[in-house]
Structures are given as structure tokens and as C-alpha cells.
N, C-alpha and C positions, 0 to 999 in steps of 0.2 A: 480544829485548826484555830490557836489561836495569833492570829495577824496583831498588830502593835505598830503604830503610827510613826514612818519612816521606815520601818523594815522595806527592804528591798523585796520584790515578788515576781512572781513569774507567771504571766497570762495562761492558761490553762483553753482559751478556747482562742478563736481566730473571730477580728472584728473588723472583715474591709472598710466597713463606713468610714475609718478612723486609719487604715493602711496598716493596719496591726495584726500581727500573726500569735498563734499559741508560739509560746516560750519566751515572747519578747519580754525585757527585764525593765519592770519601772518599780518609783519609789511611792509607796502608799502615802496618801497625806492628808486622806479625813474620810470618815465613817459618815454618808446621808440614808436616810430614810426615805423607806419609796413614798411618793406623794400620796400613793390610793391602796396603803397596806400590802405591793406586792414587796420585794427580797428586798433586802438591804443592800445596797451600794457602796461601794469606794472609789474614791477621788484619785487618781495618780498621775502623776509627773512622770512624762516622758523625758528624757535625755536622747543625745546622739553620740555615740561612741568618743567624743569631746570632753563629755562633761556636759554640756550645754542643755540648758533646757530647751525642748523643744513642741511642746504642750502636754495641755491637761485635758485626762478624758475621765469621764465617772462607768464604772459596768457592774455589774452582779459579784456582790460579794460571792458568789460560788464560783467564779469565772477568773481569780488569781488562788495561790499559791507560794508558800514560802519557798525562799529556794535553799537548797540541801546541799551540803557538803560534796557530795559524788557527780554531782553536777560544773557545766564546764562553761562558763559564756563562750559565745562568740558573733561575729558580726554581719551586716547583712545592708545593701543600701537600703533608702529607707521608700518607698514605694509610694507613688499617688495615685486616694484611691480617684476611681473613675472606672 
């Protein structure tokens, strides 16, 4: 996989802490290093079906996904986690 900075991606697992589901679509927007040698991270920009940005969360570079032609967005409110 290789990912490229601002490609659009598609979460691959599910992260309540954060109200995020697998498939939710954000934009990659920097590659971190784990502090104590574990996976490599990436930074992404969430949006709300607006446009709007609506934060940024970092997770496991193996935890996104580019997304594919045969694939379809679509939408969903956006959930508080608790």
C-alpha cells in the first residue's frame, strides 16, 4: 500500500474513542513515528459531509486504506463517543 499525503482514505478498523467507524472517509495529512518503535502512524483530517473540517486524529498506518474505484461513499450522523 502505498498511501501519499492528501490522498483521501478509508479507515479499515473502528475507533470509538474518537466516534469513528471502519469505512469512514478522511484525508491523510502526515506520516508520525511511533515514540517507542511501535507502527508507524498517520495524522488525518476528518470532515463532515459539508466539507468542513471537523478534526484530526492520528492511528496505525495498518488501520487506513486507499479507497477504490468500485467503492461508493455515503453518510451517516456523526456520533458522540461516550
Amino acid at each position: 500500500m502505498s498511501l501519499q499525503l492528501y490522498d483521501r482514505v478509508a479507515l479499515r478498523a473502528s475507533f470509538p474513542e474518537h466516534a469513528l467507524r471502519a469505512g469512514d472517509v478522511a484525508t491523510l495529512v502526515d506520516f508520525v513515528e511511533h515514540p517507542s518503535s511501535g507502527p508507524r502512524g498517520c495524522v488525518l483530517e476528518l470532515f463532515n459531509a459539508l466539507g468542513e473540517s471537523i478534526g484530526v486524529v492520528t492511528v496505525p498506518a495498518d488501520a487506513v486504506e486507499p479507497l477504490r474505484a468500485d467503492e461508493m461513499l455515503s453518510v451517516r450522523p456523526m456520533a458522540v463517543a461516550g
